[in-house]
N, CA and C of each residue as an Amber inpcrd file, in Angstrom:
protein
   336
  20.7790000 -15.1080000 -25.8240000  21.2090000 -15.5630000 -24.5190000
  20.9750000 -17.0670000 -24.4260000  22.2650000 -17.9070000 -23.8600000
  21.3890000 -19.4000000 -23.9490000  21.0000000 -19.8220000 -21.9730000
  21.0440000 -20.7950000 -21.8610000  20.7190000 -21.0870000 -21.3650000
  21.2010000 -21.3000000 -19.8830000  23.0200000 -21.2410000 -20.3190000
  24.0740000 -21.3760000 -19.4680000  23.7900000 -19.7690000 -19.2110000
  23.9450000 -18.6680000 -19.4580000  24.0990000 -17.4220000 -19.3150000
  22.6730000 -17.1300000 -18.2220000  21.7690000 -17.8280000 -19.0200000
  20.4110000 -17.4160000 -17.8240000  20.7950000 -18.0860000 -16.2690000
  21.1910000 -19.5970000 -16.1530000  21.5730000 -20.1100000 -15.3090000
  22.5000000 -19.2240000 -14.2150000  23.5100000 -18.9670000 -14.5010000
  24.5350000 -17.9040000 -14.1970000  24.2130000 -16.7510000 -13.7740000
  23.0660000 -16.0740000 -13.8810000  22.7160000 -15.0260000 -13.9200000
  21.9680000 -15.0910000 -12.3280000  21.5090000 -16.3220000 -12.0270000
  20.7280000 -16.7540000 -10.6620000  21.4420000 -15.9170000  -9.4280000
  23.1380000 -16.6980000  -9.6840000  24.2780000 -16.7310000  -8.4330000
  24.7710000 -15.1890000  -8.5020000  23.9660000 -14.2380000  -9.8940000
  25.2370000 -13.1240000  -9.8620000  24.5600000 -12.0360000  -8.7750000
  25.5670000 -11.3160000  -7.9720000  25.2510000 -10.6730000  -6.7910000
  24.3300000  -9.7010000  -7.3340000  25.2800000  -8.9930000  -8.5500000
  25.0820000  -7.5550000  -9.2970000  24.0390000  -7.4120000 -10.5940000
  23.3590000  -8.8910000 -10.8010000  22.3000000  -8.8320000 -11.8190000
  20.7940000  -7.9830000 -11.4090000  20.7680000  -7.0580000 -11.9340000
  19.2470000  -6.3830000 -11.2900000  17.7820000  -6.8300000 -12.3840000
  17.7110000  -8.0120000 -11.1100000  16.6680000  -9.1180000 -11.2710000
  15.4960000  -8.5680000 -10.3530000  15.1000000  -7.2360000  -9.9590000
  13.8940000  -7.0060000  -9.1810000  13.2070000  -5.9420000  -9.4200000
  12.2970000  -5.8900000  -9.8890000  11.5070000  -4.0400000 -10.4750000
  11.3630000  -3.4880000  -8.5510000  11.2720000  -1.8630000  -8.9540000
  10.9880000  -1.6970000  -7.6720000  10.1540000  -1.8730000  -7.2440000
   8.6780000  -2.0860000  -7.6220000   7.8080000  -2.6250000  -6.9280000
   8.3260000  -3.8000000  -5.9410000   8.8410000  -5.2020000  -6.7190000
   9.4490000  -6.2440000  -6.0140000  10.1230000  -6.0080000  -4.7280000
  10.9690000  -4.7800000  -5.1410000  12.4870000  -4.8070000  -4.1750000
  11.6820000  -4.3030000  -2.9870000  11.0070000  -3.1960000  -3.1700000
   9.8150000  -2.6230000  -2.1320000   9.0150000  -4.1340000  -1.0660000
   8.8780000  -4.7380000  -2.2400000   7.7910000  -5.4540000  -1.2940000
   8.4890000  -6.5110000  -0.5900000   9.7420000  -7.3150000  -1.2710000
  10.7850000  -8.4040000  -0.4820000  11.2720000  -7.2700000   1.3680000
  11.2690000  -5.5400000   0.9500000  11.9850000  -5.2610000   2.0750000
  11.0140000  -4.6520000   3.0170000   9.7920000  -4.6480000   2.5970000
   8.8300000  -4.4530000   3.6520000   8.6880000  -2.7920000   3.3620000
   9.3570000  -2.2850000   2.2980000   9.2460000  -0.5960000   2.4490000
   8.5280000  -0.4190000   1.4730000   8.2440000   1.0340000   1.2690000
   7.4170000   1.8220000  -0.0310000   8.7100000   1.9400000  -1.3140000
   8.0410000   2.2820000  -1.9500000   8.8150000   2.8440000  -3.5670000
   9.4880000   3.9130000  -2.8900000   8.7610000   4.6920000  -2.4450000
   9.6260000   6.0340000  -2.0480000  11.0460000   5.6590000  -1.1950000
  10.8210000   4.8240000  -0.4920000  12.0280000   4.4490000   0.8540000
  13.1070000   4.1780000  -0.5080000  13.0110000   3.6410000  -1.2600000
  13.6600000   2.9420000  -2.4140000  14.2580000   4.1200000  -2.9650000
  13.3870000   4.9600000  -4.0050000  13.8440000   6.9440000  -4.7890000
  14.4180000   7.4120000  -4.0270000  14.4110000   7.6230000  -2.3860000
  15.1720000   8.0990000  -1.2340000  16.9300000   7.8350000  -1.6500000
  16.6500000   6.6580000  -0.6440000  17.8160000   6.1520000  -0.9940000
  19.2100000   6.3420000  -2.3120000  17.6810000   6.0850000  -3.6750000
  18.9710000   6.5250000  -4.7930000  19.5280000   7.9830000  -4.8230000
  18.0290000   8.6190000  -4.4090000  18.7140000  10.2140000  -4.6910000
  20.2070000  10.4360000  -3.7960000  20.1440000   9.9170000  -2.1330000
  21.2870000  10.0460000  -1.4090000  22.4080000   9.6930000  -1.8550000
  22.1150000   8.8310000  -3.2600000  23.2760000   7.8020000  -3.9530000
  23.7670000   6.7160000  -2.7740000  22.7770000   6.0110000  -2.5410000
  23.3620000   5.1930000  -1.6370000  23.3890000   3.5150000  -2.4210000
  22.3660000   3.8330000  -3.3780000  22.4750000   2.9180000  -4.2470000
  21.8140000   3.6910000  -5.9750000  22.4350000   2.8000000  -6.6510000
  21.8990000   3.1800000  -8.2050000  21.7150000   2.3870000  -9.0490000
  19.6680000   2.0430000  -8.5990000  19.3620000   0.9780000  -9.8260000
  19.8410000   1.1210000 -11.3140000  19.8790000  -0.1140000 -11.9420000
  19.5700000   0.3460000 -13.5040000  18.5200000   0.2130000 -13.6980000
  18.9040000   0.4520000 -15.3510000  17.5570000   1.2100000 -15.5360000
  17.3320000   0.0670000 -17.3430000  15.5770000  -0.2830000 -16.6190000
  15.4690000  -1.4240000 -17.9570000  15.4770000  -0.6860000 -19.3010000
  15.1830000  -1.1920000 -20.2900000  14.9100000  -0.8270000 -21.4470000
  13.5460000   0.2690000 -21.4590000  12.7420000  -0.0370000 -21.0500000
  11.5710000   0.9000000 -20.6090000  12.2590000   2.2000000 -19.4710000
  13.0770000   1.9760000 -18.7320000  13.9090000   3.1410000 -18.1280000
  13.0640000   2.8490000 -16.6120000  12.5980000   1.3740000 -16.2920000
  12.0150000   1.3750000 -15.1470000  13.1590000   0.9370000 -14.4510000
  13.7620000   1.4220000 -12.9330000  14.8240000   0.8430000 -12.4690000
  14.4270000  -0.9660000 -12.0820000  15.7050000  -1.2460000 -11.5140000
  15.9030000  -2.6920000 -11.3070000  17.2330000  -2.6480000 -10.6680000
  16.7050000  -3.4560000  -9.4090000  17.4320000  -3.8820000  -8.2820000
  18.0470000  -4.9810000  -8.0230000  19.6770000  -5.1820000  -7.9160000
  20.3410000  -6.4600000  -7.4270000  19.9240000  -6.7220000  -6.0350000
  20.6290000  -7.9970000  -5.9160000  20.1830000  -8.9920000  -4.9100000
  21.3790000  -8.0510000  -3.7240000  22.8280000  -7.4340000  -4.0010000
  23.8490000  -6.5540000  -3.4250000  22.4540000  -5.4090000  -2.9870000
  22.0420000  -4.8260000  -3.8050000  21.4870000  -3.6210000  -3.8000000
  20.0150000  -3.8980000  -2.5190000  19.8850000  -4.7210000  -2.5750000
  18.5410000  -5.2620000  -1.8030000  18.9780000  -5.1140000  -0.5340000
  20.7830000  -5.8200000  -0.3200000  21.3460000  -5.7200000   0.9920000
  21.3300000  -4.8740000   1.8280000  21.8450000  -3.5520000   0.7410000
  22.2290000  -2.4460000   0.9400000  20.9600000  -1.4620000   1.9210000
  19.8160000  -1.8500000   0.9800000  18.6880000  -1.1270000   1.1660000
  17.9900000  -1.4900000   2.7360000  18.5840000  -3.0350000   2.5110000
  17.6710000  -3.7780000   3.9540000  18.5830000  -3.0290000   5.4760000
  19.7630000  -2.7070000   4.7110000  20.8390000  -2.0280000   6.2190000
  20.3700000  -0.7270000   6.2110000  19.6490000   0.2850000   5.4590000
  19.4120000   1.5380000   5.2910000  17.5610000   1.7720000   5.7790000
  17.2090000   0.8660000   5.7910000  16.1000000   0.3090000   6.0850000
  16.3050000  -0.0690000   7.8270000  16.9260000  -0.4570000   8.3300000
  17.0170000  -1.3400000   9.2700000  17.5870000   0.1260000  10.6390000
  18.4460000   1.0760000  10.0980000  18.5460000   2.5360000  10.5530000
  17.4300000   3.2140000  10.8180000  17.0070000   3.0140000   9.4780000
  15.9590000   4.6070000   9.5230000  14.7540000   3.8220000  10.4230000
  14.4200000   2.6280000  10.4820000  13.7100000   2.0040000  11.4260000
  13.7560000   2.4390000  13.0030000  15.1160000   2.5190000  13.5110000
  15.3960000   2.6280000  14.6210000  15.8170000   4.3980000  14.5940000
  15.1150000   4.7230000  13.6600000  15.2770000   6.6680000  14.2150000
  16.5800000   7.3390000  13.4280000  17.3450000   7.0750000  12.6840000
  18.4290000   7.4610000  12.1100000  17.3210000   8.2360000  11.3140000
  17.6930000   9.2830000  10.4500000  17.5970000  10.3640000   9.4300000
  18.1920000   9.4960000   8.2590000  17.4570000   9.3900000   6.9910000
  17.8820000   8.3910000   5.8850000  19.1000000   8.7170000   5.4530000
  19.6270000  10.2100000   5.3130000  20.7500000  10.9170000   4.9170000
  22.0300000  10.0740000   6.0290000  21.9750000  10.3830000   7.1100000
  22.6050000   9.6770000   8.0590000  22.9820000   8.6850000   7.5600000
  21.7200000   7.5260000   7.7270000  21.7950000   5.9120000   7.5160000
  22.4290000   5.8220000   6.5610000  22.7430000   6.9570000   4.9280000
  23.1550000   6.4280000   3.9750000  24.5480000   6.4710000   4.3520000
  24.9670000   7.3820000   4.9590000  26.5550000   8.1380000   5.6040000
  26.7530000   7.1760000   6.1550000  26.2150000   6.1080000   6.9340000
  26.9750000   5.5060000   8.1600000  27.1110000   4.1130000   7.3390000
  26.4290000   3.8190000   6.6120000  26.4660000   2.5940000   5.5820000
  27.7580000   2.6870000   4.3910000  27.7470000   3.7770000   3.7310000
  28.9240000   3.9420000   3.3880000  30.5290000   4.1600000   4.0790000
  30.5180000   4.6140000   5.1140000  31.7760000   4.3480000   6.4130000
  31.5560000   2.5410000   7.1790000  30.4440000   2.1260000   7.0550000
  31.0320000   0.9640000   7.2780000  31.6310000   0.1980000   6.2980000
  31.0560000   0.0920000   5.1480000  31.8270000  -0.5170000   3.8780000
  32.7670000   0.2890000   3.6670000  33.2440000   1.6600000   4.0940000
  34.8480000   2.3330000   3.7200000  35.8150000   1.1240000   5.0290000
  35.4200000   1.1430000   5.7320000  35.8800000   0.1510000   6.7550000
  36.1710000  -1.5680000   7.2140000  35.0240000  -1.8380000   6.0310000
  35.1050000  -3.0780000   6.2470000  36.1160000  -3.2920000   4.8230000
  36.1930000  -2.6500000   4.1600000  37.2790000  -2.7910000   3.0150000
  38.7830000  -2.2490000   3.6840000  38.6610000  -1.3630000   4.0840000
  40.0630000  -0.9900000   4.7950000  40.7840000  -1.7540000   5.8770000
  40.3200000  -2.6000000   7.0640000  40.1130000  -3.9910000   7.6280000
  40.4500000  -5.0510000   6.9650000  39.9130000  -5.3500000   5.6040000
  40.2320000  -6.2270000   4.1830000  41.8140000  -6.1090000   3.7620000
  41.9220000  -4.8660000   3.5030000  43.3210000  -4.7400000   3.0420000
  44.4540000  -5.1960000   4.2890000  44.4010000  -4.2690000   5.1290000
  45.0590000  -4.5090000   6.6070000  45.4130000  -5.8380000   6.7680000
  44.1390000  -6.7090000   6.6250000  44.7200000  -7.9870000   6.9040000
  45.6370000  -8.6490000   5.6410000  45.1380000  -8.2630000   4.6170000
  45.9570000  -9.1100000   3.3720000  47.2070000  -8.4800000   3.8890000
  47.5360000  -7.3210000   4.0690000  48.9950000  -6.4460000   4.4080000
  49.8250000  -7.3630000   5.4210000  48.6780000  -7.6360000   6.5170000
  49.2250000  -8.2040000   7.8210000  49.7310000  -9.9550000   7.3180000
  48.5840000 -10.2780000   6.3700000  49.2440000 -12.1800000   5.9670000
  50.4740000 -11.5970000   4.9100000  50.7390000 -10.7530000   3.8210000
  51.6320000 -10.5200000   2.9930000  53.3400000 -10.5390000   4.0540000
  53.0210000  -9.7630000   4.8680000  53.9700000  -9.3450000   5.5390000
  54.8680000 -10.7830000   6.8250000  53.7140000 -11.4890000   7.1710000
  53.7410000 -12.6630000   7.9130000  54.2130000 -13.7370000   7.4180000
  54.1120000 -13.4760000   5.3760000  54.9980000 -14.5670000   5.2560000
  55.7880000 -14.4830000   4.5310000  56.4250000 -12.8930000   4.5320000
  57.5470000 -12.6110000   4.3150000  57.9710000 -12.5330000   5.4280000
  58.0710000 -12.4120000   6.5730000  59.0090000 -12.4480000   7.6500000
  59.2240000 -14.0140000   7.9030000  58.1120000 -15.0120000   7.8340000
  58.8900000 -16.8210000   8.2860000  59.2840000 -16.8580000   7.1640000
  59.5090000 -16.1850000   5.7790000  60.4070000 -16.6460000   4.1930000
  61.9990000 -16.2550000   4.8170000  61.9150000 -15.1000000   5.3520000
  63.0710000 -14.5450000   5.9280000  63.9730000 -15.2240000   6.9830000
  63.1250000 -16.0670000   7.8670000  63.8940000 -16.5790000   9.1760000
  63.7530000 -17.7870000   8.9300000  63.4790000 -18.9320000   7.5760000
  63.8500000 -19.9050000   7.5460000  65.0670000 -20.3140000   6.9720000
């Protein structure tokens, strides 16, 4: 690996740069809040060479919104359900609009 590749590796969303101990302690939760979570598949560390998981900086997000539910009384199962319908949504919203600019400038291509 040189040096450019380590550099690079800082900015990447999806590099799992955090043992769970870490990810636990940046989000204020236990290990367990963390095993929870994967079992629901709400997220899925990898797994190091030793087979200890490791958490992205995405995955940290994820955990801090699933975290931030079950705080306020949601059931973790829930929190994982309602976290996944908002990202089914905020991607479906995503498309919609590219649909809505695709379409916007094919109609002023049309009437000029």
């Amino acid at each position: 690996m040189t040096a450019d590749d380590s550099i690079g590796r800082i900015d990447d969303e999806d590099y799992p740069a955090y043992t769970m101990g870490r990810a636990a302690e940046l989000l204020g939760t236990t290990q367990g809040f963390l095993r929870a979570i994967g079992e629901a598949r709400l997220i899925t560390p990898l797994r190091s060479e030793g087979g200890h998981r490791r958490y992205s900086r995405y995955q940290l997000r994820i955990a801090a919104r699933a975290r931030e539910l079950v705080d306020h009384g949601t059931p973790i199962e829930a929190a994982c359900r309602i976290i996944v319908l908002e990202d089914q949504l905020e991607e479906a919203q995503r498309i919609n609009a590219e649909h809505e600019r695709s379409a916007g400038s094919s109609h002023s291509s049309a009437t000029a």
